[in-house]
C-alpha positions as CSV (number, residue, x, y, z in Angstrom):
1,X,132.0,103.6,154.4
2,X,131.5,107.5,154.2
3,X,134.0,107.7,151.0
4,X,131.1,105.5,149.3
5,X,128.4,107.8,147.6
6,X,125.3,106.7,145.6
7,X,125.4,107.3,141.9
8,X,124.3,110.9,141.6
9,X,122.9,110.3,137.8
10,X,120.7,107.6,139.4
11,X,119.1,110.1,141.8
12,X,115.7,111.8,141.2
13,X,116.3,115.4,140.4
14,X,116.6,118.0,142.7
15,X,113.7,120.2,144.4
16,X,113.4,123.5,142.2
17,X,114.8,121.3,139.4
18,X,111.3,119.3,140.3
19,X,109.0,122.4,140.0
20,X,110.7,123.7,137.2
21,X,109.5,120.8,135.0
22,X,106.4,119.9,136.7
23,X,105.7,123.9,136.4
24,X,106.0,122.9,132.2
25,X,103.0,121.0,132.3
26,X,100.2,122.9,132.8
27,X,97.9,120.0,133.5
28,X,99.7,118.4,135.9
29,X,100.5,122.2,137.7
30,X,96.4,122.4,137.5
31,X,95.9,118.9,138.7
32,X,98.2,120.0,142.0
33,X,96.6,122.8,142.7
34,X,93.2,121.2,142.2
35,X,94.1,118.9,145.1
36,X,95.9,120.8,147.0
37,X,92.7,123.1,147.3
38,X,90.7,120.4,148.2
39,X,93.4,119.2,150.8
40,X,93.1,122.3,152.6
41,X,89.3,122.0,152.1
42,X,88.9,118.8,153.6
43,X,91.2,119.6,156.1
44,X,89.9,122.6,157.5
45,X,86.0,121.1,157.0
46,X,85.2,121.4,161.0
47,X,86.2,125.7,160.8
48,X,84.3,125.7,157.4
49,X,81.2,124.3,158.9
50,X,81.2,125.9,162.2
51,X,82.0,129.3,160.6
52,X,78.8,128.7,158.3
53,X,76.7,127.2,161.5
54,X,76.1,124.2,159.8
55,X,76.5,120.8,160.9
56,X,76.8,117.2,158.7
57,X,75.3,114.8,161.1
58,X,72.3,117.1,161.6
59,X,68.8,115.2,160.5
60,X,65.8,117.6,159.7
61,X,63.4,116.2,157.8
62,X,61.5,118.8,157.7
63,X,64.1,120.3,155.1
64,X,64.4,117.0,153.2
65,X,65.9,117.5,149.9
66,X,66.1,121.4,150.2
67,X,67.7,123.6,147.3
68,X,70.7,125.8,148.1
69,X,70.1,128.8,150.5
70,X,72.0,131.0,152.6
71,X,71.6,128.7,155.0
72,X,72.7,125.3,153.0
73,X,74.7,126.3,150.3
74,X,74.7,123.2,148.3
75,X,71.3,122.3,149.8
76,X,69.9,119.5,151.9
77,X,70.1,115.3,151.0
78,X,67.6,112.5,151.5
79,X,67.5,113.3,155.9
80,X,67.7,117.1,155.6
81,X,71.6,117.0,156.3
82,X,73.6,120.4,155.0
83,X,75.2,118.4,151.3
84,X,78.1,121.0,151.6
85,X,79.0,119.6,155.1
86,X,78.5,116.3,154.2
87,X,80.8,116.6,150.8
88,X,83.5,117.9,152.9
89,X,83.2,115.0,155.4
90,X,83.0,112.9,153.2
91,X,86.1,114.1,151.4
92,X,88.0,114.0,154.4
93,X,87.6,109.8,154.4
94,X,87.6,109.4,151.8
95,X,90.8,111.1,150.3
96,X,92.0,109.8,153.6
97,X,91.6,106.3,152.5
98,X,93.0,106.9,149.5
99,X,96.5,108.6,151.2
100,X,96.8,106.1,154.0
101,X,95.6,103.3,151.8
102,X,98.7,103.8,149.0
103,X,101.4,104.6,151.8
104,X,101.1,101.4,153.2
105,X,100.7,99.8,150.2
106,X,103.8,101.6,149.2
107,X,105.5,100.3,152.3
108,X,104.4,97.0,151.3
109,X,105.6,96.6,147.8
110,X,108.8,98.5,148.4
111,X,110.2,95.8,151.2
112,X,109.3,92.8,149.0
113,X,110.8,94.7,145.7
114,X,113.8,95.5,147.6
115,X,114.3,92.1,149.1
116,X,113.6,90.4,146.0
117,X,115.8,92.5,143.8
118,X,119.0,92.7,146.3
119,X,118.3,89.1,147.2
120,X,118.2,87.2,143.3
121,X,117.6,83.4,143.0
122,X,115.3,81.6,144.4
123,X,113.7,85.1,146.8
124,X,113.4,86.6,144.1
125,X,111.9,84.0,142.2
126,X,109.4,83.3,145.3
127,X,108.5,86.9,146.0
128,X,107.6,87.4,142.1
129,X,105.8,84.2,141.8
130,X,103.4,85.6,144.9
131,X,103.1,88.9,143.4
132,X,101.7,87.2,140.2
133,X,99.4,85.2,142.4
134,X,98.2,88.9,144.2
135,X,97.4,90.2,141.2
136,X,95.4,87.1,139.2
137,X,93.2,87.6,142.2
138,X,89.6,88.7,141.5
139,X,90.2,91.9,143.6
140,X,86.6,93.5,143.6
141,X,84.8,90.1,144.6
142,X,87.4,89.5,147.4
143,X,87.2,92.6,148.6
144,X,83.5,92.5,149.2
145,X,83.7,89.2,150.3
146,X,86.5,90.6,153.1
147,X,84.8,93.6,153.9
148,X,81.6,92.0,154.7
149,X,83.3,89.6,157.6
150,X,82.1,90.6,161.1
151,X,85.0,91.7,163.0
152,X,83.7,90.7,166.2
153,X,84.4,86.6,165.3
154,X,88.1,87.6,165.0
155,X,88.0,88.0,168.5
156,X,88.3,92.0,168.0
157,X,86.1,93.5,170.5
158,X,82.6,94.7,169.7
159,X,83.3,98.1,170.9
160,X,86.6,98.8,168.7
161,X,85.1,96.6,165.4
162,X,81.3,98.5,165.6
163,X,83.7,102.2,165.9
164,X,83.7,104.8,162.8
165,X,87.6,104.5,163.2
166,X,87.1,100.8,162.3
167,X,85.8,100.6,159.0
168,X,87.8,103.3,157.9
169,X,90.8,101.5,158.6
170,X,89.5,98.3,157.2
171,X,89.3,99.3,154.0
172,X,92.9,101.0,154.3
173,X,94.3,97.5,155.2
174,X,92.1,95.7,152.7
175,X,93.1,98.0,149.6
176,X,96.8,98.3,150.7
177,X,97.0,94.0,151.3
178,X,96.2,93.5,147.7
179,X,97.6,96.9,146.0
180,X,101.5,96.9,146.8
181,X,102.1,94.5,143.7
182,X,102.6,97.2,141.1
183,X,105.6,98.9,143.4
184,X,107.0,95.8,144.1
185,X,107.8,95.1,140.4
186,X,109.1,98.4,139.5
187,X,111.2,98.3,143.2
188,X,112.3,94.9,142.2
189,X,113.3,95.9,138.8
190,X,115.2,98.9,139.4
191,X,116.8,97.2,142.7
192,X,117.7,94.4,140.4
193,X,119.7,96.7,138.0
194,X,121.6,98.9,140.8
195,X,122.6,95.9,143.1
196,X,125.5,95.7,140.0
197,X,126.5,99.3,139.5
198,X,129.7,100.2,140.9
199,X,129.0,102.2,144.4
200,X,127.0,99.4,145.5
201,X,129.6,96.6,144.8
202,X,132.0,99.5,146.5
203,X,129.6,99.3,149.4
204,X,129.9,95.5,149.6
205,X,133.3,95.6,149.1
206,X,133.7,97.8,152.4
207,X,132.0,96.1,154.2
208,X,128.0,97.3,154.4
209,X,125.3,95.1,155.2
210,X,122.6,93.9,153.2
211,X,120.3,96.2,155.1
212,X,122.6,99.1,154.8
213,X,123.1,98.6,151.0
214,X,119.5,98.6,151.1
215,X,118.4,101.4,152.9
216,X,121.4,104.1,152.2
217,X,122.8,103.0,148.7
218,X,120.2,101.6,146.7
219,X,116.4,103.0,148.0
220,X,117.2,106.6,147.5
221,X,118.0,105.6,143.8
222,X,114.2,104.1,143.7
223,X,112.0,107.4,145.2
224,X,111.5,107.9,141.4
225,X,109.2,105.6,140.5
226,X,108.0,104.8,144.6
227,X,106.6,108.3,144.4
228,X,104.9,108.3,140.9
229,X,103.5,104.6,141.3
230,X,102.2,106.1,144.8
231,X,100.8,108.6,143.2
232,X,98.7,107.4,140.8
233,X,97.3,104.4,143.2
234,X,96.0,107.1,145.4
235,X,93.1,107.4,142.7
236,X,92.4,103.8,142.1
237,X,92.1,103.0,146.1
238,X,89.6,106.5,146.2
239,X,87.7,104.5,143.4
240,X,87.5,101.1,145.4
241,X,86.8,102.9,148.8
242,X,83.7,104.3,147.4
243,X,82.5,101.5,144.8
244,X,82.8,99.6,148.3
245,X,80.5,102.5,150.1
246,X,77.8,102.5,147.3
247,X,77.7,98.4,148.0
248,X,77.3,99.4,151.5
249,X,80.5,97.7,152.3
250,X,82.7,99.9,153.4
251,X,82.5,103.1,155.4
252,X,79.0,103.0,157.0
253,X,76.7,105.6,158.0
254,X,76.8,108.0,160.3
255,X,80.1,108.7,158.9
256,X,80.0,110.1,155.4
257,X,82.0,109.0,152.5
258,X,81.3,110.4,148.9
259,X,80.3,106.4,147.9
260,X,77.9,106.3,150.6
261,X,76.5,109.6,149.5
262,X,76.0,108.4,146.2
263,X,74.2,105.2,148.0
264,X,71.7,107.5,149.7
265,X,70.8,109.3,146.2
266,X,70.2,106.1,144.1
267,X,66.4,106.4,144.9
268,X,66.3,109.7,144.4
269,X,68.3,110.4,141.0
270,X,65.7,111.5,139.0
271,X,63.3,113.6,141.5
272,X,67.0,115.2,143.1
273,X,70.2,114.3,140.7
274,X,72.2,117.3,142.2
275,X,72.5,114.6,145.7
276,X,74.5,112.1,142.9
277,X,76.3,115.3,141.1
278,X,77.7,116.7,143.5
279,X,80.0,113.6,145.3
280,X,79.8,112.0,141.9
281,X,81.8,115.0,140.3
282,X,83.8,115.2,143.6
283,X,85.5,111.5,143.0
284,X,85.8,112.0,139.4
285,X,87.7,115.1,139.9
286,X,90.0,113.5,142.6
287,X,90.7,110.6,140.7
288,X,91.6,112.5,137.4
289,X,93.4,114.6,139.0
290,X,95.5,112.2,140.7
291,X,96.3,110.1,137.6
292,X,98.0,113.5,135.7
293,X,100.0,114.6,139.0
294,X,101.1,111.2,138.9
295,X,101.8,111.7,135.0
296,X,103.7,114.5,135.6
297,X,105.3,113.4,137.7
298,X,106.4,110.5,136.1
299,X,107.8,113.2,133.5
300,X,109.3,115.2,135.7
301,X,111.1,112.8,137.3
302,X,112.3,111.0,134.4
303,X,115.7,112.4,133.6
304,X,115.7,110.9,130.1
305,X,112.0,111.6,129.0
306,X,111.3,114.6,131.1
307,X,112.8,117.4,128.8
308,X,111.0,115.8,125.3
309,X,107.2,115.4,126.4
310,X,104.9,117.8,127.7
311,X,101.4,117.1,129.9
């Protein structure tokens, strides 16, 4: 079995191959780094605050709707909470959401593409047939519909299913349930193609499982097109998260999300529109920026189509 090696041409290129092409298109490079800065923002949103002295659960509304100071850079919302505080919280969920959301969707859709491509006939036929059904679904009705059900008549108890832990992780689950259907067709397609190339019949031949044809031989092959589908879902589940916030659906208040901030400036859009700028500009950015890394990255990766087109 250690004589059998995976088809090197199949194989997504190497590291500083990687950055040497995704370093040739400058939007993508820009999109990166755009994210990557607000990573590290979101990330380090506690030090930030309590460097500045500022705190985003803080009610005064005595400073309701204040303009930027030296005290509250971005200025105050609806309840006199610091907006700058509050963006960064609310990035943290929310791009949080989006991440954990598209892993496990990713883990999803790769173990039924996998199955379903290695397996043929009628699993494959069966695994399809329910990823059509997934996505004829009316997603944004059934999501509301599922993220409204009280968690407490599932028999979860009241004091895990009323947490701020809970309804993030609800609408992680709901969004990756129903959004693993695009990874499982490309994993089922390019599974189906490699289970007849020659060093995974060689693999059979000697002997290897159908989980270690899997796992060693054929999924390293797929991290191509795992990775960029990934990628580019991360921006659509960021976009559901907070359309389900603004219904009032999905992360609720105290805890900030950059949906529920636009929920608390809908009444106050035209005496304040900065309080609907700011996170509105914040998930347009994120998303946008997602969707070209995700190009890229999809050029990059590509060994045929990488060297002609440029982002």
């Amino acid at each position: 079995m250690n004589g059998v090696r995976a088809n090197p041409r199949a194989v997504a290129p190497g590291r500083p191959r990687l950055v040497r092409r995704l370093a040739r298109r400058p939007l993508a490079l820009a999109a990166g780094l755009l994210l990557a800065t607000l990573l590290l923002a979101v990330a380090a949103s506690d030090a930030i605050t309590s460097l500045l002295g500022i705190d985003a659960n803080a009610v005064d509304l005595f400073a309701r709707i204040g303009p930027p100071s030296a005290g509250h850079p971005l200025g105050t919302d609806e309840l006199g909470r610091d907006l700058l505080a509050r963006l960064l919280e609310g990035g943290r969920v929310s791009i949080f959401v989006g991440l954990a959301g598209a892993l496990l969707a990713a883990v999803i859709g790769t173990a039924i593409g996998l199955v379903a491509g290695l397996a043929g006939g009628r699993i494959d036929a069966l695994a399809m047939r329910l990823t059509d059904a997934v996505i004829a679904l009316p997603l944004l009705p059934l999501l509301i519909v599922l993220a409204a059900v009280d968690l407490t008549k599932l028999g979860v108890p009241a004091a895990i299913a009323q947490g701020e832990a809970a309804g993030v992780w609800r609408i992680v689950v709901l969004v990756s349930l129903f959004g693993w259907t695009t990874v499982a067709r490309l994993v089922r397609a390019s599974a189906s193609s490699l289970r007849e190339r020659d060093f995974v019949r060689a693999a059979r031949a000697l002997g290897a499982g159908p989980a270690r044809i899997a796992l060693v031989h054929v999924l390293p092959n797929l991290a191509a097109p795992i990775i960029v589908a990934t990628t580019l879902s991360i921006g659509h589940i960021i976009l559901t998260e907070s359309v389900l916030s603004f219904l009032g659906l999905g992360i609720q208040p105290p805890l900030a999300s950059w949906g529920g901030m636009l929920t608390g400036a809908q009444e106050l859009i035209w005496q304040a529109p900065h309080l609907a700028w700011y996170p509105g500009l914040a998930i347009f950015l994120v998303v946008i920026a997602f969707n070209l890394l995700g190009d890229g990255l999809q050029e990059a990766l590509d060994p045929r189509g990488g060297e002609r087109r440029r982002i």
